[in-house]
C-alpha positions as CSV (number, residue, x, y, z in Angstrom):
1,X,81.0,91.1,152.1
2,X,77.6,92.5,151.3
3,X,79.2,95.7,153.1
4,X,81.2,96.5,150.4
5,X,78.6,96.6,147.7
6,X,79.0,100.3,146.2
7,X,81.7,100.8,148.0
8,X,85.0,103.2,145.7
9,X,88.5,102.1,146.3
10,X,91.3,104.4,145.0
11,X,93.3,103.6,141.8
12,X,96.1,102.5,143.9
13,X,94.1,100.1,145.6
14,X,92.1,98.7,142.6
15,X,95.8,98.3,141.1
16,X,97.0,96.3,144.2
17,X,94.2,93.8,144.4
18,X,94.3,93.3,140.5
19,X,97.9,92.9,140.8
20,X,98.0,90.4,143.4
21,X,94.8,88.3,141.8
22,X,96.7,87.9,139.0
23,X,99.8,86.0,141.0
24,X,102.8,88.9,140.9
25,X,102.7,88.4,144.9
26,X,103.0,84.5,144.4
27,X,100.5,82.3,143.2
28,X,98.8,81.5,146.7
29,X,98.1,82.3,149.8
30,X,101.1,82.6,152.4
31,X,103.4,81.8,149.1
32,X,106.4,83.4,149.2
33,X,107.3,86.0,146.5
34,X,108.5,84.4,143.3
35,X,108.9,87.8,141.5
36,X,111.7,87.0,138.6
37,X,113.6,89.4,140.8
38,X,114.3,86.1,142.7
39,X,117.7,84.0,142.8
40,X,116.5,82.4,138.9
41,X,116.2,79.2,140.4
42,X,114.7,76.7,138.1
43,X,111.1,76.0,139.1
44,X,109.4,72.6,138.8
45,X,106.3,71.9,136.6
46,X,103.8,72.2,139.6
47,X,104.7,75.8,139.8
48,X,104.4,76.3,135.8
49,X,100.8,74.4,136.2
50,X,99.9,77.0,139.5
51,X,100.5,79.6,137.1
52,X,98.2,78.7,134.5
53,X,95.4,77.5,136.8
54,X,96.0,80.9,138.3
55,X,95.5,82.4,135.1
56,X,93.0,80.0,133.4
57,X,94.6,80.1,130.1
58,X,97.8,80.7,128.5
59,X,97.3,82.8,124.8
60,X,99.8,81.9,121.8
61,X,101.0,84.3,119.5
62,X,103.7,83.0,116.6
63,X,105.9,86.6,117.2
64,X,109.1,85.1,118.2
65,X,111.5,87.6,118.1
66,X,112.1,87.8,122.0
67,X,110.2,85.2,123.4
68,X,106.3,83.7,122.3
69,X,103.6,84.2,124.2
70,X,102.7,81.1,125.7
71,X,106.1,80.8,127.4
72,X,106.0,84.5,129.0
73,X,103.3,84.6,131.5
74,X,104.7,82.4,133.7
75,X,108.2,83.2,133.9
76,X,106.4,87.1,134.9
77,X,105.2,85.1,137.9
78,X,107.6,82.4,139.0
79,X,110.7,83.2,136.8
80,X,113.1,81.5,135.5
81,X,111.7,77.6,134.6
82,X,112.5,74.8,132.0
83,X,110.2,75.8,128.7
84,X,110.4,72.1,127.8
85,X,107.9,71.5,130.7
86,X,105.4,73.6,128.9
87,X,105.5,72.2,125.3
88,X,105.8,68.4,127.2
89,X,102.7,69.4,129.0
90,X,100.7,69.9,126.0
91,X,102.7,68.0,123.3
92,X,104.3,64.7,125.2
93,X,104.2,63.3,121.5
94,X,106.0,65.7,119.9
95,X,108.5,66.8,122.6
96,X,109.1,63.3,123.5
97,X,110.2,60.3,121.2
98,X,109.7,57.7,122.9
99,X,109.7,56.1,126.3
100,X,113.1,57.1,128.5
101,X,114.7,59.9,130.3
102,X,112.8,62.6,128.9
103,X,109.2,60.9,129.4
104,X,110.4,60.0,133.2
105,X,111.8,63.7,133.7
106,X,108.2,64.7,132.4
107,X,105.9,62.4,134.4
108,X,108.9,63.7,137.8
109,X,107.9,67.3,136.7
110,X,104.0,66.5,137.0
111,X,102.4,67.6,133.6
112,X,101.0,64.3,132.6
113,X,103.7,62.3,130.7
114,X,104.2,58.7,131.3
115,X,106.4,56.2,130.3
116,X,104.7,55.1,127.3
117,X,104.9,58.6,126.0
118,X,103.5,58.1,122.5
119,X,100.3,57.3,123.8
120,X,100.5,59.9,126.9
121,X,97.4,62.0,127.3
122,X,98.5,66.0,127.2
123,X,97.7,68.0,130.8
124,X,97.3,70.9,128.8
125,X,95.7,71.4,125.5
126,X,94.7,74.2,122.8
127,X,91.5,76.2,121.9
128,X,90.5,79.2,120.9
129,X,89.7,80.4,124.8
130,X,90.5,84.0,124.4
131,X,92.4,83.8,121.3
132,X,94.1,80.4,120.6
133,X,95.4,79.7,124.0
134,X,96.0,76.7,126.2
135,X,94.3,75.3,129.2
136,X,94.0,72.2,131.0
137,X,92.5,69.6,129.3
138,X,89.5,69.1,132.0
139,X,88.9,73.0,131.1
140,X,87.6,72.4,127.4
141,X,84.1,71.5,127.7
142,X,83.5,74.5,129.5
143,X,84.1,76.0,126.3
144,X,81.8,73.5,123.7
145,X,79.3,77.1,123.7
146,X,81.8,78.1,121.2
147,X,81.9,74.6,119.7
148,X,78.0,74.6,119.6
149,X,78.1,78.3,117.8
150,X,80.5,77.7,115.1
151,X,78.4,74.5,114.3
152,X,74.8,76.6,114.3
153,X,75.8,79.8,113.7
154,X,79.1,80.1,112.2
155,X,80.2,82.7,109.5
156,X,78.9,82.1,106.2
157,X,82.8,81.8,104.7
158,X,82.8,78.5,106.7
159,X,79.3,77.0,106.8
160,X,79.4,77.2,103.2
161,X,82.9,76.0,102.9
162,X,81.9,72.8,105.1
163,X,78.6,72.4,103.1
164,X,80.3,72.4,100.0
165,X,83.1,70.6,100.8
166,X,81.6,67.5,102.7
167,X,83.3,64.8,101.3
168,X,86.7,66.6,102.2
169,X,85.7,66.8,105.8
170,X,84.7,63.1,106.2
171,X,88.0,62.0,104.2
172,X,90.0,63.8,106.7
173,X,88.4,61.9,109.2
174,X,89.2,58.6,108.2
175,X,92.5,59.5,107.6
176,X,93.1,60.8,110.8
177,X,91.7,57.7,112.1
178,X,94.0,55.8,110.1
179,X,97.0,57.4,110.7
180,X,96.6,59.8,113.7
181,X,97.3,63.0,114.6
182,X,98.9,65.5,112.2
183,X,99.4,68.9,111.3
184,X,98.1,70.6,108.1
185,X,101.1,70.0,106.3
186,X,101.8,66.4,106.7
187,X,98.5,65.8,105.9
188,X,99.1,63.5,102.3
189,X,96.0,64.7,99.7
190,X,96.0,66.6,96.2
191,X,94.6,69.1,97.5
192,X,97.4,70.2,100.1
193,X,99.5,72.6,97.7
194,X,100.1,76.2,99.1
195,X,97.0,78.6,97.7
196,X,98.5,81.6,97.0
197,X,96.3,84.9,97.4
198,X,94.3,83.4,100.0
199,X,94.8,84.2,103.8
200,X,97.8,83.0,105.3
201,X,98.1,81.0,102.1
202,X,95.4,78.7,103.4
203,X,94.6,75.7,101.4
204,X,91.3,74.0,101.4
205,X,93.1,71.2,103.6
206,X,93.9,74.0,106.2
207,X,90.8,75.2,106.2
208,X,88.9,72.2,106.6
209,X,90.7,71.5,109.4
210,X,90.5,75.0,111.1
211,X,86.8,74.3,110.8
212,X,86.3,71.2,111.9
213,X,88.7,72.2,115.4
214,X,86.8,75.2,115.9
215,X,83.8,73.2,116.0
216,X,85.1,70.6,118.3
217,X,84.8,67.5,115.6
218,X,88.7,67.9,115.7
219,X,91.0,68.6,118.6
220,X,94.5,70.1,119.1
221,X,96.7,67.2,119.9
222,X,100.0,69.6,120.5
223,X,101.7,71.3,118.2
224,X,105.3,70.3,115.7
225,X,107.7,73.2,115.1
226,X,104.5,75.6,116.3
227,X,101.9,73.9,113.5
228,X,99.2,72.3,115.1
229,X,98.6,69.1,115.3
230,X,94.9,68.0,114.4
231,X,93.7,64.9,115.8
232,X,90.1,63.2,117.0
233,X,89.1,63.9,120.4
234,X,89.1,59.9,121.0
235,X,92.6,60.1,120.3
236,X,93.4,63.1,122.6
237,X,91.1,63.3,125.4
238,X,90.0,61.2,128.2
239,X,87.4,59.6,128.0
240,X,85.4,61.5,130.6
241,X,86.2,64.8,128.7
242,X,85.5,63.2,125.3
243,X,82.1,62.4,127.1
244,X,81.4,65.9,128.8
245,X,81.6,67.2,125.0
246,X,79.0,65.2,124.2
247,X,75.9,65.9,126.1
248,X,72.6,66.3,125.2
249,X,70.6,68.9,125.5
250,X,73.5,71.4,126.4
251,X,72.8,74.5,128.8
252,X,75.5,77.0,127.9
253,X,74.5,78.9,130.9
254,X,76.4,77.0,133.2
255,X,79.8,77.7,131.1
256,X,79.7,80.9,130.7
257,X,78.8,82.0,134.0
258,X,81.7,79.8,135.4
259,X,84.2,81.4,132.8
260,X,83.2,84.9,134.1
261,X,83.5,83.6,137.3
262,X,87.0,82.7,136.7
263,X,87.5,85.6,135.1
264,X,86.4,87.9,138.2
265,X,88.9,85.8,140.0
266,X,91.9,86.1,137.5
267,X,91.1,89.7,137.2
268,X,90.4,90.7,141.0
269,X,89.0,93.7,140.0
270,X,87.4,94.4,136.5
271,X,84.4,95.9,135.0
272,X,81.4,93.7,133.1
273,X,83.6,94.2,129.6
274,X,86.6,93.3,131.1
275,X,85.1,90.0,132.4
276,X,83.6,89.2,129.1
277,X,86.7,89.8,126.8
278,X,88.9,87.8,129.5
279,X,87.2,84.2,127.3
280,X,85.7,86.4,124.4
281,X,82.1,85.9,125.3
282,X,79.7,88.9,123.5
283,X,79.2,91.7,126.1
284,X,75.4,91.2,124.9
285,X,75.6,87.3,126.3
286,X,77.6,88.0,128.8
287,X,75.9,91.0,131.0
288,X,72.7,89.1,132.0
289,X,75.0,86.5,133.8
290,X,76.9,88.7,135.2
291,X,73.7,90.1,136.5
292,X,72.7,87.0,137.5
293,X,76.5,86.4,139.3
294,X,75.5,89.5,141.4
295,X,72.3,88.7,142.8
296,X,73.6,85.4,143.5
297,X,76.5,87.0,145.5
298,X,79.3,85.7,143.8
299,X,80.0,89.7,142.1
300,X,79.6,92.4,144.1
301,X,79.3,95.7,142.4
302,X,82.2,98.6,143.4
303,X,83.5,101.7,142.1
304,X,86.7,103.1,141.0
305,X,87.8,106.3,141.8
306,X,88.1,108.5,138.8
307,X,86.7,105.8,136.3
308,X,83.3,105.6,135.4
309,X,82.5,102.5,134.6
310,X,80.6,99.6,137.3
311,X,83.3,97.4,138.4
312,X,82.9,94.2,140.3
313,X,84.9,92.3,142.6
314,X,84.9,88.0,143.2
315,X,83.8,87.6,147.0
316,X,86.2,86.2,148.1
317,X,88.8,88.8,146.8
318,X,92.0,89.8,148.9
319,X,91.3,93.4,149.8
320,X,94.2,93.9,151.3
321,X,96.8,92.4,149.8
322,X,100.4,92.8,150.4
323,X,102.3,95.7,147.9
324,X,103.9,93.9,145.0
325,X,107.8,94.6,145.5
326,X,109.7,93.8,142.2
327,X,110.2,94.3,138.6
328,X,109.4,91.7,135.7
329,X,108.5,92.9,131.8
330,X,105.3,91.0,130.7
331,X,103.9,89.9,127.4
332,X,101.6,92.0,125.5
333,X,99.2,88.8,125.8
334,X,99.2,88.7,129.4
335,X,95.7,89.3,131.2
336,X,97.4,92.2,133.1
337,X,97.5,94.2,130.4
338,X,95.9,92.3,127.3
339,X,92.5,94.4,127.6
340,X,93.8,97.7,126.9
341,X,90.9,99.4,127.9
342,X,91.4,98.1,131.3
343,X,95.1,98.6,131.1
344,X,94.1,102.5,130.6
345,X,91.6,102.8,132.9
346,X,93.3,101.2,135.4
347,X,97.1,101.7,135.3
348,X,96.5,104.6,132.8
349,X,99.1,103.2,130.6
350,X,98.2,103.7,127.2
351,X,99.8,100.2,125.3
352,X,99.8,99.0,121.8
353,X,101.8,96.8,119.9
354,X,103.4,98.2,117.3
355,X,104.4,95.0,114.7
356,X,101.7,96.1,112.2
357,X,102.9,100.1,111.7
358,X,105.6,101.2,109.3
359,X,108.8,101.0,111.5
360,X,108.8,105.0,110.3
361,X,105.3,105.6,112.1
362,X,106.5,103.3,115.1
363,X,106.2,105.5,118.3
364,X,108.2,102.5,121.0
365,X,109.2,100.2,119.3
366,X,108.8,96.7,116.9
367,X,107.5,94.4,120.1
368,X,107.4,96.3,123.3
369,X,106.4,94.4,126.3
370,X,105.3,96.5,129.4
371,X,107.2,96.9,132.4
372,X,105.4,95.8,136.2
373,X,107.5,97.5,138.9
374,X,106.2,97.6,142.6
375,X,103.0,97.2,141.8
376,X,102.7,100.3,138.4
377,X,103.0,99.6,134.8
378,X,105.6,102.1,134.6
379,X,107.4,101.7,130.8
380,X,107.8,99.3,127.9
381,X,111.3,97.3,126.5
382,X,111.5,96.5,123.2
383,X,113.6,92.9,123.4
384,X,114.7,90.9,120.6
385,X,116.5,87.7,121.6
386,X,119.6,87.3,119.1
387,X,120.2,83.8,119.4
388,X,123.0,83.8,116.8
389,X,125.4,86.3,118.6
390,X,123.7,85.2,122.3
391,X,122.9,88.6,123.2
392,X,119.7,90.2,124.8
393,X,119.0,93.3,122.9
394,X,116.7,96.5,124.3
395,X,115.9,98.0,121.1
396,X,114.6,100.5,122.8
397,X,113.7,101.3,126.2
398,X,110.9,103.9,127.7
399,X,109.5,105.0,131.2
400,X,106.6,106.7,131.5
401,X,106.8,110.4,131.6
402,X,105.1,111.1,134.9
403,X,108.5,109.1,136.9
404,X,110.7,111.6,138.7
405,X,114.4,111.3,137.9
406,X,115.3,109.1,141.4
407,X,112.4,106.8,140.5
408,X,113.9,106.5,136.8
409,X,117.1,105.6,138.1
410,X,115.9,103.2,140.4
411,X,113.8,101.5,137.7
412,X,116.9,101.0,135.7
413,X,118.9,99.5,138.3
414,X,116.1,96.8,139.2
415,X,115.1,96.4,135.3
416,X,118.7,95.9,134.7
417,X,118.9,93.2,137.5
418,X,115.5,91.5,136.2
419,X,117.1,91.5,132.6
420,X,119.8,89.8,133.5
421,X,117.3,86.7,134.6
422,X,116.0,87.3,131.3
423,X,119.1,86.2,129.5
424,X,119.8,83.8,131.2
425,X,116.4,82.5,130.7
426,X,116.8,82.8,126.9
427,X,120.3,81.1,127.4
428,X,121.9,84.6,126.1
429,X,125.3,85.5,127.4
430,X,125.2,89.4,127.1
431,X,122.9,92.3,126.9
432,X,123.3,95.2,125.1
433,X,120.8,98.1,125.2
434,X,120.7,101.0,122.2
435,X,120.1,104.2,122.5
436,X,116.7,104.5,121.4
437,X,114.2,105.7,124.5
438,X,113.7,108.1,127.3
439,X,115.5,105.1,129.9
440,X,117.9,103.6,127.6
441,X,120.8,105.7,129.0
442,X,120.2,105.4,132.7
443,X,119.8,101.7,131.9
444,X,122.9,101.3,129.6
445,X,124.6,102.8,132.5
446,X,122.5,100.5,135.0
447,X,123.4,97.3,133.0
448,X,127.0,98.3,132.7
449,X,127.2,97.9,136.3
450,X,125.8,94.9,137.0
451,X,128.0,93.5,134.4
């Protein structure tokens, strides 16, 4: 591979071997495709688990008015699948009352529920890893740098908090020792009233806990109704992770540089910023062991034609991969598209999310999510899933403005096919698609058809 140091690919081939790294042509080698073009066949909890190991991380995001986050990236990859899996695989307690049917089903579906499912250890488990995300629960001491900062270094707004409020911290503790996992809410003290004027309406409770996770003294131990659930990492963890968080005399070294190495593998292609934002390390931190990553032959430098900027492939990247055939809308927190630097640069799709600007300065749309089609990011849907009426509505729907009007028409047609899975997905009996958007009437007309 040493050949290829320096070497330029084309756009269109930087976009296939990202495309393909990140699991659109199936999520390993000789696979075969499981594009959510496919027949919606339910897929079992190994596939939902090949996903996320393909991606290293999952990020959560509380926007529920289609779908959230966490749920999204792997139906993009291996479509339709049971969502239960998911919130079994990182909250068996919550998502399972007790031992039966359910805890069986999960234990059959592989994400680490037994029989005694109270007590069951989670597969997968939450961190702030990009933003708050999930990963597997083996994955979390390769992220105690983070730990190890917010204890040493942390912003003053919590390192004073804790210092002042030490007595708090051990009291929560205790209790949680006593009484075991819980979320903010349920937590039983004076001092857990709703603060009004203060972030999120954060109480000192909350924010004592939020402190004492993002150091590592506390760990997720699921979520209930989307709070998280704060518990010791005794009570959550095995005991060989428990102990891996623990060591003396930690390197952080060694973490980082396998996060970027994961990253360069996720990514396929990507330049040194893209492979520190993929787990939020500081570009500063970050570019020596990338550095370091190159002359050890694990990056090898490459160019992109028409983009400036050093880019790096993993060595053992596919550099020929098949061409991605199918259509599937992804989250605006996937790694294809959630750097949106790279997402320019690369796809040169320019992509924000719109939730924050007045609806009258809105350009797409409330909640757009992008649109993969053989290969391209080629438009944005903006879906809202009315659960009440059981419909699938596109809000608005767009193509980008370089697509001829055959290639329009035929994006309709197999967007209109894909949103179909969609519904059914969402357990939505209809779709309905307003007029808002430069492809809302070919696919109006596209869905009609199908229908």
């Amino acid at each position: 591979m040493a050949e290829l140091v320096g070497q330029t690919f084309s756009k269109g081939e930087a976009r296939a071997i990202a495309v393909h790294a990140q699991g659109f042509n199936g999520l390993s080698e000789g696979s075969e495709l499981r594009s959510s073009l496919g027949a919606g066949e339910r897929s079992n909890g190994s596939d939902l688990l090949a996903a996320l190991d393909h991606l290293s991380l999952f990020q959560i995001d509380s926007v529920n008015v289609f779908e959230r986050a966490h749920y999204m990236p792997a139906f993009s990859r291996i479509g339709s699948y049971d969502r239960t899996l998911l919130d079994l695989a990182h909250s068996p307690a919550e998502t399972v009352g007790g031992p039966g049917e359910n805890a069986e089903a999960g234990t059959k579906a592989g994400v680490g529920v037994g029989a005694n499912s109270i007590a069951a250890r989670p597969t997968l488990i939450e961190y702030w890893a990009h933003e708050a995300s999930l990963i597997r629960v083996e994955d979390l001491p390769l992220h105690q740098w983070r730990m190890h900062k917010y204890r040493a270094t942390a912003p003053s707004y919590s390192a004073d908090f804790a210092r002042d409020n030490e007595p708090l911290f051990e009291w929560l503790k205790a209790y949680l020792a006593d009484v075991g996992p819980q979320t903010a809410g349920d937590v039983e003290h004076p001092a857990n009233v709703r603060k009004p004027g203060t972030w999120w309406h954060h109480n000192d409770i909350k924010r004592a806990l939020e402190v004492m996770f993002l150091r590592g003294e506390l760990v997720a131990a699921g979520r209930k109704s989307f709070s998280r659930r704060y518990g010791l990492p005794e009570q959550v963890l095995p005991a060989e992770v428990h102990a891996a968080l623990n060591t003396d005399n930690y390197d952080e070294r060694p973490d980082r540089k396998a996060l970027l190495t994961r990253a360069a593998v996720s990514y396929g292609i990507a330049s040194a910023r893209d492979l520190a934002d993929y787990h939020r390390q500081h570009f500063a931190v970050a570019k020596p062991l990338i550095e370091d990553l190159v002359s050890e032959g694990t990056l090898l430098p490459v160019q992109v034609e028409g983009v400036d900027t050093q880019h790096y492939l993993h060595k053992d990247a596919n550099l020929t991969p098949q061409n991605h055939i199918g259509t599937t809308i992804v989250s605006p927190f996937d790694p294809l598209v959630w750097h949106r630097p790279r997402t320019e640069a690369l796809f040169d799709f320019h992509y924000r999310i719109e939730i924050y600007t007045p609806e009258p300065k809105r350009i797409f749309g409330y909640y757009t999510l992008p649109i993969l089609h053989n290969g391209n990011v080629v438009g944005r849907i903006d879906l809202k899933s009315d659960r009440q009426n059981g419909k699938l509505v596109a809000k608005a729907s767009w193509h980008e403005t370089w697509m001829p009007a055959t290639a329009t028409r035929e994006l309709a047609a197999a967007l209109a096919k894909h949103l179909r899975q969609v519904a059914i997905w969402q357990g939505l009996n209809s779709i309905e698609v307003a007029e808002r958007g430069n492809l809302a009437a070919a696919l109006a007309k596209a869905v009609q058809a199908k229908a």
